[in-house]
N, C-alpha and C positions, 0 to 999 in steps of 0.2 A: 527187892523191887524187880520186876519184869520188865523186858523190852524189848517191843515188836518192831522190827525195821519193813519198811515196804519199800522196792524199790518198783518204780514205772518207769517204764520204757516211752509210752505211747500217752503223753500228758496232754493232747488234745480230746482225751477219750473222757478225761476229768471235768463232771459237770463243774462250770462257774460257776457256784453260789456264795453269796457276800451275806452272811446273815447280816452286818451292821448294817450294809446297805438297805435290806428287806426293814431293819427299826426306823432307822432311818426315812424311807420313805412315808413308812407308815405314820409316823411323828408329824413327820411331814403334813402330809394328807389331813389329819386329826385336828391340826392347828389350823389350817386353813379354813378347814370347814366349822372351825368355834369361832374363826373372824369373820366369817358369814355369817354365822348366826345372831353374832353378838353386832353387824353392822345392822341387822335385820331389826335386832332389836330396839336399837334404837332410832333407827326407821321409823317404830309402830306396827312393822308389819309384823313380828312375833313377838308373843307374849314373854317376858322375861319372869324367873323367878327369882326373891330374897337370896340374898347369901345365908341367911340366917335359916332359911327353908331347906339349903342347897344341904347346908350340914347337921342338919337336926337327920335327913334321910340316910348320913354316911351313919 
């Protein structure tokens, strides 16, 4: 097995990215917007379909 060592000096140069954070939000986001949907739903104001519909399509 190999192994590459990297050493930085200057670690404000290192973009900040949090991939779990990016799922995360995105999770996030996804959820919110089916509890809209589904408050919508039974509102009346959008047409809801079967579960039985839902998974005959998967």
């Amino acid at each position: 097995m190999e192994q590459v060592i990297l050493n930085i000096k200057n670690k404000s140069k290192i973009p900040k990215v949090n991939p779990a954070g990016i799922k995360k939000t995105k999770v996030l986001k996804g959820l919110e917007q089916s509890v809209k949907e589904v408050n919508l739903i039974k509102a009346g104001k959008l047409k809801g379909i079967p579960a039985k519909d839902l998974l005959n399509e998967l």
